[in-house]
C-alpha positions as CSV (number, residue, x, y, z in Angstrom):
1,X,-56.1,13.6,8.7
2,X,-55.7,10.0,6.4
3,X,-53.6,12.1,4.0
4,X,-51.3,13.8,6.9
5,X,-51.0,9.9,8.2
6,X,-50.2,8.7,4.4
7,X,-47.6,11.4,4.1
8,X,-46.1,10.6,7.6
9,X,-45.6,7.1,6.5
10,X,-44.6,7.6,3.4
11,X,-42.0,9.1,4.8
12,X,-40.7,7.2,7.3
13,X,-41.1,4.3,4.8
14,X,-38.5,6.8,2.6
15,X,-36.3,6.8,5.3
16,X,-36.4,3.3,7.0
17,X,-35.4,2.8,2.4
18,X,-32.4,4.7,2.7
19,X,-31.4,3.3,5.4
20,X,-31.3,-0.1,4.5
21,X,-29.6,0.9,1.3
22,X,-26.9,2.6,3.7
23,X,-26.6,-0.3,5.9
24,X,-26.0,-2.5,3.0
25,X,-23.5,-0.3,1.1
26,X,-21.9,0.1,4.8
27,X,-21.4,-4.1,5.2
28,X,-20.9,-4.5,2.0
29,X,-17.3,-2.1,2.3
30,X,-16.9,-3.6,5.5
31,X,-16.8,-7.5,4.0
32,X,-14.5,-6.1,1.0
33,X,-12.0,-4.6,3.4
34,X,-12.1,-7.5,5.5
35,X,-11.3,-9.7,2.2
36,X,-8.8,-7.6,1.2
37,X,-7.2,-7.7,5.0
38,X,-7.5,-11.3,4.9
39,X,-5.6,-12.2,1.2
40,X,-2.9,-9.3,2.6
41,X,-2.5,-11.6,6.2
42,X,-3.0,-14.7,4.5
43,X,0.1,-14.0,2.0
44,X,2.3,-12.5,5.0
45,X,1.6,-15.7,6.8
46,X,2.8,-17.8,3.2
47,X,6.3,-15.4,4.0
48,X,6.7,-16.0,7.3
49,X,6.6,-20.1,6.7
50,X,8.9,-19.8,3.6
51,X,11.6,-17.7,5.9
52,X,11.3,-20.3,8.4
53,X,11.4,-22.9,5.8
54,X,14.6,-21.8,4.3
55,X,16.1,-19.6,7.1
56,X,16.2,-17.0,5.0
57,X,16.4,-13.2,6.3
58,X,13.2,-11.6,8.3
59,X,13.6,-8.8,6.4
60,X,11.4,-10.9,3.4
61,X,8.8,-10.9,5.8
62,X,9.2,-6.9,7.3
63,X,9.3,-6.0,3.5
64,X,6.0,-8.1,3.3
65,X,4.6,-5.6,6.4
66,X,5.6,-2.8,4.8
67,X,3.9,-3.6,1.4
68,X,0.7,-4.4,3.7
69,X,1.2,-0.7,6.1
70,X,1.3,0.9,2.1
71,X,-2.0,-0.4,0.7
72,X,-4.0,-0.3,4.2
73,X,-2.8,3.5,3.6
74,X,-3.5,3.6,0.2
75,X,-7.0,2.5,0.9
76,X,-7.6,4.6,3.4
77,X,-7.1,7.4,1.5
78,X,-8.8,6.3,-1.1
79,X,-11.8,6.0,0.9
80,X,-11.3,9.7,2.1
81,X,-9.0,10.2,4.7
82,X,-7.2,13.0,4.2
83,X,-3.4,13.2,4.1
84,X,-3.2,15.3,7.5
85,X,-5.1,12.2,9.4
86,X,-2.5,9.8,8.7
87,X,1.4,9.1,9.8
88,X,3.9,9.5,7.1
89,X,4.6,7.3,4.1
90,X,5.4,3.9,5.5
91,X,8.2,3.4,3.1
92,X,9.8,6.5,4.7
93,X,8.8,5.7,8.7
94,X,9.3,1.9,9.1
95,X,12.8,1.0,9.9
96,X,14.1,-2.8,9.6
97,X,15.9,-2.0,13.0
98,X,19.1,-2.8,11.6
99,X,22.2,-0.3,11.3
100,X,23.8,-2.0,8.3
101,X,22.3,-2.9,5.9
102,X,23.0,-5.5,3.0
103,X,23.0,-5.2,-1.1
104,X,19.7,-7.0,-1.1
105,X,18.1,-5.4,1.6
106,X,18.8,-2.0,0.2
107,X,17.5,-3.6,-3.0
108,X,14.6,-4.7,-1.4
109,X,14.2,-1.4,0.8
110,X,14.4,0.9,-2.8
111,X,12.1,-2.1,-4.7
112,X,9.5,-1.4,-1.9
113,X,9.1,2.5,-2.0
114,X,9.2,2.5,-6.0
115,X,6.2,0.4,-5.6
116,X,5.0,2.7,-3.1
117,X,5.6,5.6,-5.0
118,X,4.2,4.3,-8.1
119,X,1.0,3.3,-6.5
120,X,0.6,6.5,-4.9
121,X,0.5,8.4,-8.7
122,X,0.1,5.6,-11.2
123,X,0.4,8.4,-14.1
124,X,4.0,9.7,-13.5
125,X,6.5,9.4,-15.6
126,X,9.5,7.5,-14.8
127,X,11.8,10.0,-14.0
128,X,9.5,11.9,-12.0
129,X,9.2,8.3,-10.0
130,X,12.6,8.0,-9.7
131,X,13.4,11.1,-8.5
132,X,10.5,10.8,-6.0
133,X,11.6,7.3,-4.8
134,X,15.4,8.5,-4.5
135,X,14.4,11.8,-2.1
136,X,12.5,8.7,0.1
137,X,15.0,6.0,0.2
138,X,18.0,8.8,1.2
139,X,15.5,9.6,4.1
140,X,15.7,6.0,4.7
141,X,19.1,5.3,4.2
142,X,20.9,9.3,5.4
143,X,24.3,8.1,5.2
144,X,24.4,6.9,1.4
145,X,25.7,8.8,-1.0
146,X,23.2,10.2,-3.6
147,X,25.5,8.4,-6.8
148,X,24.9,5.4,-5.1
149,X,21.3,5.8,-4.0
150,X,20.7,6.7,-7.3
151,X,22.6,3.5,-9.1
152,X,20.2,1.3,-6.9
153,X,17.1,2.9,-8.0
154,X,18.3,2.6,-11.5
155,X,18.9,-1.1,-11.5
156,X,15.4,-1.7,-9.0
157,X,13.6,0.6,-12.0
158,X,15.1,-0.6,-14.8
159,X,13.8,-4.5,-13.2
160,X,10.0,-3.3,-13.0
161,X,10.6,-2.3,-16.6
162,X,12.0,-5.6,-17.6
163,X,9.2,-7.0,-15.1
164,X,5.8,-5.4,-17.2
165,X,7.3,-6.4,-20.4
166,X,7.7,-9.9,-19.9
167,X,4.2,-9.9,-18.3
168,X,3.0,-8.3,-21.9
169,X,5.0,-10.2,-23.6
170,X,3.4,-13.9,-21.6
């Protein structure tokens, strides 16, 4: 009977174990997303003051929201949500609400879903992330013609290239 007892607790003691280790590995992932949410709202909120600051154009701080809606979905898919579970690419979905749109914003619009792109398959090679980020920003922008879509992904390209060699360089 004493050993039937001793094995009984034993384990529920294993148990009650594993479930503290789950409950801590469970907060722990909540407090990192929670920092990560925090930096991302903290450094929209830094945009929004310097638009106001400067009266510059909102679309600084909608480009901010879209960089936020790419790595909240980047994260959730790294954490196993499958593809299915979630709405489309936000570089492809979000719209600045605007029907014509400015060199810089289209700049800005093509700088955004390169970055999207590239963080989606960090491996790919350049023209495969071109050609990738060109299909999305003609969903984006319909009424562009490709030669031009295309010139503005080779100047936003050819600037993260310029970008990561100066930062090797430093």
């Amino acid at each position: 009977m004493s050993l039937r007892i001793t094995a009984l607790l034993s384990l529920v003691c294993f148990a009650l174990a594993v479930l503290n280790v789950y409950q801590f590995l469970a907060r722990r992932g909540a407090q990192r997303l929670a920092e990560i949410l925090y930096i991302i709202s903290r450094n929209v909120s830094d945009r929004a003051r310097e638009v106001r600051r400067s009266k510059k154009d909102v679309e600084i701080v909608e480009a901010q929201l879209q960089d936020v809606l790419t790595t909240a979905r980047t994260l959730l898919l790294a954490l196993g949500r499958s593809e299915e579970s979630l709405d489309p690419d936000p570089s492809v979905t979000i719209s600045n609400g605007s029907g014509d749109l400015s060199k810089e914003s289209l700049l800005r619009m093509a700088d955004n879903i390169l970055f999207s792109v590239r963080e989606e398959d960090p491996e790919a090679n350049q023209n495969e992330i071109a050609s990738r980020t060109l299909e999305r920003f003609l969903v984006k922008v319909p009424n562009m013609y490709e030669d031009k879509a295309q010139k503005i992904i080779r100047v936003v390209a050819n600037q993260e290239d310029e970008d990561e060699v100066s930062k090797r360089m430093n």
